[in-house]
Backbone as a chain_set.jsonl record, in Angstrom:
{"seq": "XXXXXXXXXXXXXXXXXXXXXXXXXXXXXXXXXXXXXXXXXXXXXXXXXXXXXXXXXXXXXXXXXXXXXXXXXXXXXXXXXXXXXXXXXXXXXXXXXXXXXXXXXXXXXXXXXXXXXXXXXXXXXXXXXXXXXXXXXXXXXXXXXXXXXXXXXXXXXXXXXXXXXXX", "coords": {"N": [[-212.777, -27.526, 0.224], [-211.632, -30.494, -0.945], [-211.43, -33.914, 0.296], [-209.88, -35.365, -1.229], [-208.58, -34.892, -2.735], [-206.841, -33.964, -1.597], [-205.263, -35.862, 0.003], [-202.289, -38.068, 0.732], [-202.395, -41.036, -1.214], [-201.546, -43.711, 0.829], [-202.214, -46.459, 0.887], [-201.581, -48.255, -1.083], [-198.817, -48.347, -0.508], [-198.571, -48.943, 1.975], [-199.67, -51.598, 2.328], [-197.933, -52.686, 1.016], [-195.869, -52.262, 2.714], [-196.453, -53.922, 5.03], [-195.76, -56.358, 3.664], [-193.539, -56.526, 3.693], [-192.83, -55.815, 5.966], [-193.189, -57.923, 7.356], [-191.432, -60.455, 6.013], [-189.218, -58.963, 6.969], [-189.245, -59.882, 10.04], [-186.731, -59.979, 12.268], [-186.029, -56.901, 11.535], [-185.752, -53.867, 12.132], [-187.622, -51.562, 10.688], [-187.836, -48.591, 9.2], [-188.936, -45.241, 8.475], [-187.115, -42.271, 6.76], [-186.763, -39.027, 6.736], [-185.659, -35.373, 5.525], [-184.131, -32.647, 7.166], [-183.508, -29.773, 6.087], [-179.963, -30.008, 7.035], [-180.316, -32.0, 8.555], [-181.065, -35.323, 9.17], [-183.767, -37.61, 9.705], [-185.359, -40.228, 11.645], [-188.264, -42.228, 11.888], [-190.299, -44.652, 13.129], [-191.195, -47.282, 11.477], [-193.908, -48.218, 11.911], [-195.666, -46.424, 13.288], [-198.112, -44.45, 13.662], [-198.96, -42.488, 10.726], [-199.445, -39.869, 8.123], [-199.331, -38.714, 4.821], [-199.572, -35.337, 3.705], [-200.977, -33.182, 1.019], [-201.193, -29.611, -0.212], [-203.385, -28.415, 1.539], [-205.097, -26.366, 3.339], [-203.824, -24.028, 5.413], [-204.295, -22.38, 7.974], [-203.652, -19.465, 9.461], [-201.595, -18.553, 12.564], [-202.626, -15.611, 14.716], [-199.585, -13.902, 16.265], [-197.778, -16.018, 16.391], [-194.458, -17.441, 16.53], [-192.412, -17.515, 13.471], [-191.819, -20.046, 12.742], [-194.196, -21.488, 13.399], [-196.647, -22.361, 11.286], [-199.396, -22.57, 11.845], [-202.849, -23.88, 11.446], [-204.418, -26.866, 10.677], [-207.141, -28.275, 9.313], [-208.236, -31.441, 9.578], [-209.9, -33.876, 9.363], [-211.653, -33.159, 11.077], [-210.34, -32.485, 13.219], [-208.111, -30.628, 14.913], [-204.96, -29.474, 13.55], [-201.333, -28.671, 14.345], [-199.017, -27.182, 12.576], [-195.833, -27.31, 11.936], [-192.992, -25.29, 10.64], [-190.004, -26.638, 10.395], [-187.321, -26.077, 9.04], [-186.899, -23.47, 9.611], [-187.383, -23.574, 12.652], [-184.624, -24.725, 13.262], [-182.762, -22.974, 11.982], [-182.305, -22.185, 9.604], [-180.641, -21.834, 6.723], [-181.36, -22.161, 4.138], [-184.38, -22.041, 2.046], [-187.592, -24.083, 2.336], [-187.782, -25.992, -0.288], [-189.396, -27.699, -3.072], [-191.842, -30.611, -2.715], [-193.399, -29.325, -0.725], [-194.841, -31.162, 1.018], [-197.165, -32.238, 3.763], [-195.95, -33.689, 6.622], [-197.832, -35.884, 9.103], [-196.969, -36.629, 12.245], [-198.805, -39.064, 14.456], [-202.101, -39.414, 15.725], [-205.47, -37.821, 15.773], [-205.83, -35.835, 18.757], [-203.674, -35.634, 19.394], [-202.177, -35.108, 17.098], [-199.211, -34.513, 15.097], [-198.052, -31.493, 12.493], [-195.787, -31.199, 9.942], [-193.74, -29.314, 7.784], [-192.162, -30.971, 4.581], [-189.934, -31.736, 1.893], [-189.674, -33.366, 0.309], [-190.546, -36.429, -0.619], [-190.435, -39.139, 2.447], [-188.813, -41.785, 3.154], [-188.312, -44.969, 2.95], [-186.529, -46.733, 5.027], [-183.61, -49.565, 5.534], [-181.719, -51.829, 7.431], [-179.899, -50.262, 9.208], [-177.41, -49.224, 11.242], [-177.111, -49.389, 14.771], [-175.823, -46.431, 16.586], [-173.891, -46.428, 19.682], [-172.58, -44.22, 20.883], [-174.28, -40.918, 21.239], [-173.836, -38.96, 18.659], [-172.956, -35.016, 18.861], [-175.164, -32.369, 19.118], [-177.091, -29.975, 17.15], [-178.144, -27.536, 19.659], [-180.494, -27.028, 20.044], [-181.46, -29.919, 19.669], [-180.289, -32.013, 21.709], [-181.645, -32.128, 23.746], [-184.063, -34.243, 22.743], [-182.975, -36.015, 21.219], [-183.147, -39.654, 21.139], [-181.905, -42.012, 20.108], [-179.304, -42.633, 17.485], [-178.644, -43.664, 14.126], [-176.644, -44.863, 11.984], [-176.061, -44.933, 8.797], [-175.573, -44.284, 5.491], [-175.322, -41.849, 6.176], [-175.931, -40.286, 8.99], [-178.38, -41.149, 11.061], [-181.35, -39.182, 12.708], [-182.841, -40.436, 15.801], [-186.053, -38.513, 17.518], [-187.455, -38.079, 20.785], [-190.671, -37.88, 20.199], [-192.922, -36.846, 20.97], [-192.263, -35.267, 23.382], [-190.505, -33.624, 22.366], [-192.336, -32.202, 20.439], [-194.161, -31.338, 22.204], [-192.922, -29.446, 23.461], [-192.499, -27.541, 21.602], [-195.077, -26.383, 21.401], [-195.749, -25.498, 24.005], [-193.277, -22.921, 23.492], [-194.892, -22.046, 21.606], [-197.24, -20.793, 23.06], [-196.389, -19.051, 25.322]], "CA": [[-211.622, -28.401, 0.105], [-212.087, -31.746, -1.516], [-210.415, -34.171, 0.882], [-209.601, -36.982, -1.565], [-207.989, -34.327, -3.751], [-205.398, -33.638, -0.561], [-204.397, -36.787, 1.094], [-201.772, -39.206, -1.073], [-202.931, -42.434, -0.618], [-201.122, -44.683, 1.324], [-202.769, -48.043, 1.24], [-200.631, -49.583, -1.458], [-197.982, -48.187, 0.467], [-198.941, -49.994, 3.659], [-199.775, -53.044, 2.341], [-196.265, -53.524, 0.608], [-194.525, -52.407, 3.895], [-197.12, -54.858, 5.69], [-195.379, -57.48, 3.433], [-191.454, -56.354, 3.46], [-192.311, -56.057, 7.279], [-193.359, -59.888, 7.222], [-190.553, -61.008, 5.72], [-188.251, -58.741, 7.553], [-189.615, -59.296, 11.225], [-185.966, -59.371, 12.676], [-184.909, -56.246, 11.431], [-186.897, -52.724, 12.334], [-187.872, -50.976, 9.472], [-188.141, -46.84, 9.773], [-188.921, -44.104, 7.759], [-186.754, -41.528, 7.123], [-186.685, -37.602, 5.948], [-184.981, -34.67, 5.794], [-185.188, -30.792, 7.561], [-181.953, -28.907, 6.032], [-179.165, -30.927, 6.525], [-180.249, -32.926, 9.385], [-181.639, -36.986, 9.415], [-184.462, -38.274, 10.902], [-185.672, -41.194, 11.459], [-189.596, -42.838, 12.875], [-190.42, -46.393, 13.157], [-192.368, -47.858, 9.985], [-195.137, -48.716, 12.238], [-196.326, -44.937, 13.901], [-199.625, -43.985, 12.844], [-198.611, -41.159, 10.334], [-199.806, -39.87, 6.757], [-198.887, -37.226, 4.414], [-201.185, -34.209, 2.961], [-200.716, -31.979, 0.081], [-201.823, -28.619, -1.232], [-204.328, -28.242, 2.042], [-205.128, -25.184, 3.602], [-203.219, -23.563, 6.524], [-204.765, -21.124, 9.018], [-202.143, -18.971, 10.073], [-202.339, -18.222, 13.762], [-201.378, -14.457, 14.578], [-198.566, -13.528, 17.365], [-196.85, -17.332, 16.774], [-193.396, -17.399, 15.906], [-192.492, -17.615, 11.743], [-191.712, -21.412, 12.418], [-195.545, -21.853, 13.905], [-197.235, -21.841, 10.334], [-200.65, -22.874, 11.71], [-203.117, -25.447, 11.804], [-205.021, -27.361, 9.212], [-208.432, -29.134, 9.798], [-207.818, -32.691, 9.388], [-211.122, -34.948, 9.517], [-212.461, -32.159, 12.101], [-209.06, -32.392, 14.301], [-207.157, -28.973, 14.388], [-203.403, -30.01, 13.736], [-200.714, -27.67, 14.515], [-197.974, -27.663, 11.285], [-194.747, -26.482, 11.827], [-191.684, -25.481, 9.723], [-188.884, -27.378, 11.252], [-186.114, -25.511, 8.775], [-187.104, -22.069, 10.32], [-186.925, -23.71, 13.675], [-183.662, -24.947, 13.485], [-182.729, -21.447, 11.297], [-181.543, -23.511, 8.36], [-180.826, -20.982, 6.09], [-181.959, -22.405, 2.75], [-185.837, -22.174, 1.817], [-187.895, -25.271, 2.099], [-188.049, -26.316, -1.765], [-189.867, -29.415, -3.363], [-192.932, -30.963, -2.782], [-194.437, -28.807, 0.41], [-195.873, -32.239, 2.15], [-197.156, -32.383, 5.502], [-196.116, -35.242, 7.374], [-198.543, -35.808, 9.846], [-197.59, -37.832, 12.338], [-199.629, -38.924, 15.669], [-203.737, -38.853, 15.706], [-206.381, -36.531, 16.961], [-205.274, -34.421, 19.691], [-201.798, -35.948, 19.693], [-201.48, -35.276, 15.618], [-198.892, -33.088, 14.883], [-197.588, -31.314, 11.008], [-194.319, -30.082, 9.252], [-193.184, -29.588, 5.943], [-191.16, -31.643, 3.983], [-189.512, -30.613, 0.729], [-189.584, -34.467, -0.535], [-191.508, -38.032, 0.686], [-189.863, -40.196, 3.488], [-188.131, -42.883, 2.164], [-187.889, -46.35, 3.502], [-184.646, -47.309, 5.378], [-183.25, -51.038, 6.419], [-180.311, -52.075, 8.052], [-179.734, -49.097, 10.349], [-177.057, -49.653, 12.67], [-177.373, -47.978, 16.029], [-174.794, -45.757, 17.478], [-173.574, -46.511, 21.079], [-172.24, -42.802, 21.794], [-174.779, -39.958, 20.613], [-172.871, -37.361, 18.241], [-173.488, -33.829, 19.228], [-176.479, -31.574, 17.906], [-177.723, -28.737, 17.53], [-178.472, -26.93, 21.022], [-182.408, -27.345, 20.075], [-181.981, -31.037, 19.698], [-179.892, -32.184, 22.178], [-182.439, -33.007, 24.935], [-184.675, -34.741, 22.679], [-182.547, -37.238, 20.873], [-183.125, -40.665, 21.871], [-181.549, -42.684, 19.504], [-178.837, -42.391, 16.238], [-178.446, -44.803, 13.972], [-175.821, -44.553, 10.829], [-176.259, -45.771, 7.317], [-174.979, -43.236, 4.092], [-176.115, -40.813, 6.858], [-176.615, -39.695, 10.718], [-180.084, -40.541, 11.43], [-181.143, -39.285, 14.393], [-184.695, -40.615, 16.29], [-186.51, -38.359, 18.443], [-188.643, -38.35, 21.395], [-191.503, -36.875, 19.206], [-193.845, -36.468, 21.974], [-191.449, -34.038, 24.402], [-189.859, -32.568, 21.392], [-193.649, -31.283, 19.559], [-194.774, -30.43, 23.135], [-191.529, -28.647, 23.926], [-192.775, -26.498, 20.712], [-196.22, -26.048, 21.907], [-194.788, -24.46, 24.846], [-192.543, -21.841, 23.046], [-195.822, -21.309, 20.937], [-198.274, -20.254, 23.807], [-195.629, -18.463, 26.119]], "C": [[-212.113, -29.834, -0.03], [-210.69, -32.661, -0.433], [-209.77, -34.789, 0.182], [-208.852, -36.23, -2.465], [-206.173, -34.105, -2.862], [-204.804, -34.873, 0.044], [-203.733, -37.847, 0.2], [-201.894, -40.474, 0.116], [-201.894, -42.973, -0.353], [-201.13, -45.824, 1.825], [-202.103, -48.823, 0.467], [-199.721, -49.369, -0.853], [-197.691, -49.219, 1.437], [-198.768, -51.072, 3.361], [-198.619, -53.431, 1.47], [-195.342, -53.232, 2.145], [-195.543, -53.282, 4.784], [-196.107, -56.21, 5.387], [-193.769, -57.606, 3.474], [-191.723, -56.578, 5.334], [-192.269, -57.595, 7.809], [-192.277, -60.478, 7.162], [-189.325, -60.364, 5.858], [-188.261, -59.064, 9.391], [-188.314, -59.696, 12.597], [-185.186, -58.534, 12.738], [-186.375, -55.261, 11.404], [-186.427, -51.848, 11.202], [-187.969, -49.498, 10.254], [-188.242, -46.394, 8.488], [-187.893, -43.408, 7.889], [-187.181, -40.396, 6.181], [-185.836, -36.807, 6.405], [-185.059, -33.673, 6.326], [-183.928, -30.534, 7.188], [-180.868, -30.43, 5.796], [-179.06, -32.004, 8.329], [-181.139, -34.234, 8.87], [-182.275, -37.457, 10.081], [-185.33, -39.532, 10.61], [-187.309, -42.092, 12.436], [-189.83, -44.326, 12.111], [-191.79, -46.341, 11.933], [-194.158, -47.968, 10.636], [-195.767, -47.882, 12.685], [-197.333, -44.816, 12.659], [-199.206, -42.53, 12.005], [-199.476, -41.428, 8.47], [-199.363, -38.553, 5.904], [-200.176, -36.353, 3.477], [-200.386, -33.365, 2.495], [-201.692, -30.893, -0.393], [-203.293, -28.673, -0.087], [-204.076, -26.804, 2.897], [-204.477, -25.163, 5.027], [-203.608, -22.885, 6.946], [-203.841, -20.611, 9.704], [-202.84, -18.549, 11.607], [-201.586, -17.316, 14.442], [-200.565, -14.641, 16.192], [-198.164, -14.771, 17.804], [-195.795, -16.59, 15.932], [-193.384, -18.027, 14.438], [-192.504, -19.51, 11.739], [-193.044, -22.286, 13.296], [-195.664, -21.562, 12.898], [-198.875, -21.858, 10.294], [-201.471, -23.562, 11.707], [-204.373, -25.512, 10.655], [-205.983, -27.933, 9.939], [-208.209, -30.489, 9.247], [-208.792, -34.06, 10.613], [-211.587, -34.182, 10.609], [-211.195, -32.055, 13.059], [-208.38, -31.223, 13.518], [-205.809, -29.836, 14.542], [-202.142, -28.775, 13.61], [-199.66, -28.065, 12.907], [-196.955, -26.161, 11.591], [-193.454, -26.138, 10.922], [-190.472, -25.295, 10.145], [-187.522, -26.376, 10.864], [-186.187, -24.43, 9.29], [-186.869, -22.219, 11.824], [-185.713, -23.831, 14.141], [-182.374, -23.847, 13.0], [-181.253, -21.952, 10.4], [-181.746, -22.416, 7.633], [-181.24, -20.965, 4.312], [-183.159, -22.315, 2.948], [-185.788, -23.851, 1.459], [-188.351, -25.128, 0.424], [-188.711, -27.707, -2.012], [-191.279, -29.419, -3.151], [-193.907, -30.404, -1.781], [-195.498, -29.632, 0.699], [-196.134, -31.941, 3.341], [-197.081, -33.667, 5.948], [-196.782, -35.062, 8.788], [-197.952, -37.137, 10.65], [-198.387, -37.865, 14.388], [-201.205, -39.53, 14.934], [-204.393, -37.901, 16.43], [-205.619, -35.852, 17.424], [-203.75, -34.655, 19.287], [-201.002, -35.479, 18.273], [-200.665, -34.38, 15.908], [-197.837, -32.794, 12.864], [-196.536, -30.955, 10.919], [-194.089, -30.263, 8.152], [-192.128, -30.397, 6.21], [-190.917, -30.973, 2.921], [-189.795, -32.167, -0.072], [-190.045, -35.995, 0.596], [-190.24, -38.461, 1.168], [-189.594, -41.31, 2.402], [-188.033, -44.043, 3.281], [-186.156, -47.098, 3.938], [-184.7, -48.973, 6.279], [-181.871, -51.257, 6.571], [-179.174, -50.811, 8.455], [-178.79, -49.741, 11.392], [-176.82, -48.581, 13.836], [-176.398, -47.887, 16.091], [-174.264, -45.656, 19.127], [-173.691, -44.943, 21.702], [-173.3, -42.172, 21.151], [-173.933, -38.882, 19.876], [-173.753, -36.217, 18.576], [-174.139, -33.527, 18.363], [-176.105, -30.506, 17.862], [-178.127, -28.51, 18.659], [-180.074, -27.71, 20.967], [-183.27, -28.472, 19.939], [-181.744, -31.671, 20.86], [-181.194, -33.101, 23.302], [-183.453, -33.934, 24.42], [-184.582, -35.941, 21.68], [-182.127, -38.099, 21.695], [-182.314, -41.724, 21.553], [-180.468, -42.167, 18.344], [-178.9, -43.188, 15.934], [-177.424, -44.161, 12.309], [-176.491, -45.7, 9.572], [-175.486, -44.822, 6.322], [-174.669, -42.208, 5.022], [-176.135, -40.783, 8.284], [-177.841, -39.629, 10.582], [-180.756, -40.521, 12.372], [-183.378, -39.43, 14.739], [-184.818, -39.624, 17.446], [-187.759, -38.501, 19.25], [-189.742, -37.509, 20.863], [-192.448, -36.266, 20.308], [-193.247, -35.182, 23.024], [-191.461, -33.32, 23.696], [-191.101, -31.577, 20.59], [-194.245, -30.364, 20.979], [-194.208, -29.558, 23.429], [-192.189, -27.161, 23.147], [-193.715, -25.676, 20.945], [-196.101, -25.204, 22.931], [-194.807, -23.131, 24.476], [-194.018, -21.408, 22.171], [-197.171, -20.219, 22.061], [-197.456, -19.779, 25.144], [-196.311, -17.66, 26.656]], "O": [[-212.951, -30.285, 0.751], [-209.508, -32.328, -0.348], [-208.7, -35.053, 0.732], [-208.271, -36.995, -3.234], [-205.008, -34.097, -3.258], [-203.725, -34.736, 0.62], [-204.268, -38.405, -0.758], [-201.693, -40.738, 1.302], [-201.032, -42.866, -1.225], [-200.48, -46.286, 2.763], [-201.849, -49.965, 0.85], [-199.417, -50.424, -0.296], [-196.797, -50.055, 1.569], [-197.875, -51.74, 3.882], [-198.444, -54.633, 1.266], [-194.374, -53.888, 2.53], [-194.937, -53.179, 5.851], [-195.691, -56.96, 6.27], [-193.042, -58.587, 3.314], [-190.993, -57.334, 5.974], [-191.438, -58.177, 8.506], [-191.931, -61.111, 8.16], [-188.353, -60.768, 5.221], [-187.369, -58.537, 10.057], [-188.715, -59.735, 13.76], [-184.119, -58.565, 13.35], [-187.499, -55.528, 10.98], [-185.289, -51.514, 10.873], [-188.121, -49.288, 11.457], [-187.765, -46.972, 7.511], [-187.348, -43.549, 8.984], [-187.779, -40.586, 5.123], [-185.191, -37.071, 7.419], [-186.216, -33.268, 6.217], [-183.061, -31.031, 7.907], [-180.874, -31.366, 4.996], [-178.099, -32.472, 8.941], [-182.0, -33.947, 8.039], [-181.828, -37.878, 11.148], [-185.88, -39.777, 9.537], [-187.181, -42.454, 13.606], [-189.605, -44.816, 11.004], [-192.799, -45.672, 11.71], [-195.221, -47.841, 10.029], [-196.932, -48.28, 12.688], [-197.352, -44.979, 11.439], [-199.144, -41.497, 12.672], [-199.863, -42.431, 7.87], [-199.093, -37.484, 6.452], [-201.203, -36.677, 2.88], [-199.419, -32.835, 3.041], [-202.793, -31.157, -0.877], [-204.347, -28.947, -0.66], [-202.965, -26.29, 3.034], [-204.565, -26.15, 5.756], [-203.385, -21.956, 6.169], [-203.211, -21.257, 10.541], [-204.021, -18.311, 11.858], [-200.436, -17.53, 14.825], [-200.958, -15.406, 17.073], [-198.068, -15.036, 19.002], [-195.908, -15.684, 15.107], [-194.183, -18.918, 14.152], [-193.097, -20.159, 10.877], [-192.927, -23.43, 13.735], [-195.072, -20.508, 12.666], [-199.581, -21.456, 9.369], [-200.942, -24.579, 12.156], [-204.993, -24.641, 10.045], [-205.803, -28.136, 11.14], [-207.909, -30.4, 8.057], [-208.629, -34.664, 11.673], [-212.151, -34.998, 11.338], [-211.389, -31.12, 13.837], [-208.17, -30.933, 12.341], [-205.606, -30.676, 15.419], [-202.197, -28.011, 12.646], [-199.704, -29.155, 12.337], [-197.072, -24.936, 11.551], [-192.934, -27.167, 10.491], [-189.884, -24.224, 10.289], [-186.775, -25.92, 11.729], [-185.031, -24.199, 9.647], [-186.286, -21.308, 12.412], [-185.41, -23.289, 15.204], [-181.258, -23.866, 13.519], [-180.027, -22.028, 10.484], [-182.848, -21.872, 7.705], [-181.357, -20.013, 3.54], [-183.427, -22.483, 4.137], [-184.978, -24.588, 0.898], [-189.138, -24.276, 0.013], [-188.569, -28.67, -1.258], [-191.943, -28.403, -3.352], [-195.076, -30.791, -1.799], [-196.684, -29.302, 0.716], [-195.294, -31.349, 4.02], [-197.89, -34.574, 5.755], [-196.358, -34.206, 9.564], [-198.128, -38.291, 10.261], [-198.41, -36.96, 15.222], [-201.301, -39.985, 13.794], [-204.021, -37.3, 17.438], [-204.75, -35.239, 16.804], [-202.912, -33.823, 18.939], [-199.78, -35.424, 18.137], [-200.93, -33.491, 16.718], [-197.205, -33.655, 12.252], [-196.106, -30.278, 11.852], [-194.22, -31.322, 7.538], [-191.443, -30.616, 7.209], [-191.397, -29.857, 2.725], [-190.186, -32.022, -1.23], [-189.938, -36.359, 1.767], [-189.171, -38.28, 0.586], [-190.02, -41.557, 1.274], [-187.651, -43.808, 4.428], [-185.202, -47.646, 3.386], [-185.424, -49.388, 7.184], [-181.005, -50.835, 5.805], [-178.024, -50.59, 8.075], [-179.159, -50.57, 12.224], [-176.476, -47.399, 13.812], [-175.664, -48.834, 15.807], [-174.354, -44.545, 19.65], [-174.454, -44.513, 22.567], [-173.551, -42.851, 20.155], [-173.386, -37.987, 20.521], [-174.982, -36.288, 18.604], [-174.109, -33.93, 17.2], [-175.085, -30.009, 18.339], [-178.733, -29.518, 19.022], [-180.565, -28.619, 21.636], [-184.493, -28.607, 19.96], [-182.779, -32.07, 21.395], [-181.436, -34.297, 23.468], [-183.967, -34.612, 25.309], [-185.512, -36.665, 21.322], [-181.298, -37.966, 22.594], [-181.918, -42.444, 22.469], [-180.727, -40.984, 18.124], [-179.176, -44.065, 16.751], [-177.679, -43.093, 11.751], [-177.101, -46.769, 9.564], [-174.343, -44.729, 6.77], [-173.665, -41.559, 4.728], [-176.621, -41.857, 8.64], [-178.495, -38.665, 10.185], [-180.954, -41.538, 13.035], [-184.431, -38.96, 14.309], [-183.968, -39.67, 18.336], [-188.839, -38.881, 18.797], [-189.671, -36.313, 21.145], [-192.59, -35.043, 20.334], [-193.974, -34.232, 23.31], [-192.141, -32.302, 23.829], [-190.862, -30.432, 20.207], [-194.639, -29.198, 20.968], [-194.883, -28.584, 23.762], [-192.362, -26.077, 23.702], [-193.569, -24.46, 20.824], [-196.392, -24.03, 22.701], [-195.667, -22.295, 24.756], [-194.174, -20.188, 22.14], [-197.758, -19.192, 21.72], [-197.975, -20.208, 26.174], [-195.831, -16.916, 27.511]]}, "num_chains": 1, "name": "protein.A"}
């Protein structure tokens, strides 16, 4: 596996949201993407990257929405598929990215079907609207725009998974 063939560069990336963040620095920038027909949303500034077309090691007697873990710069990274978790009944379609986000130990993967997109002028939500059962405890934040986009605690919510994976 050629790495430079798998990872999409994200340095001009960066260094234009380096400069939109400059000349936005009273208004918090985020990413967002999609799983099915839910909205989510992580802060512009989290250490994250995306990888295509790299190999998956399946890992036997996990559940279908454990797909496995990828080697990533010698770090094992778990990669999960969120629409199977949430039992979204469409197939993930599109670009089969991994958004990675975290480092090292802490990294963690999931498909996407299509890149994160850049969102500004997010306004938060006072009340939380209801979830899904399987989100519920680990939304921290909403914020509206076109859309419901909901932030979670990524850290509970991946370990939560980790969990249900090694039962």
């Amino acid at each position: 596996m050629e790495t430079s063939d798998t990872l999409v560069d994200l340095s001009l990336e960066n260094l234009l949201l380096k400069q939109v963040l400059e000349n936005h620095n009273n208004e918090q920038l985020r990413y967002g993407f999609s799983i099915g027909e839910l909205h989510f949303v992580y802060d512009a500034a989290i250490a994250c990257e995306l990888v295509k077309a790299v190999t998956i090691y399946p890992v036997p007697n996990t559940p279908a929405w454990m797909l496995g873990l990828i080697n990533l710069r010698g770090a094992l990274v778990p990669v999960f598929n969120l629409e199977n978790y949430f039992d979204f009944k469409q197939p993930l379609i599109g670009h089969n990215l991994l958004l990675i986000l975290g480092k090292g130990e802490k990294a963690v993967a999931f498909q996407l079907a299509d890149y994160p997109i850049l969102l500004k002028n997010l306004t938060k939500l006072s009340v939380l609207p209801k979830f899904i059962p399987k989100l519920e405890s680990y939304v921290i934040n909403a914020y509206q725009a076109d859309e419901i986009w909901l932030e979670l605690d990524k850290e509970s919510f991946f370990s939560a998974l980790g969990e249900k994976v090694c039962f």
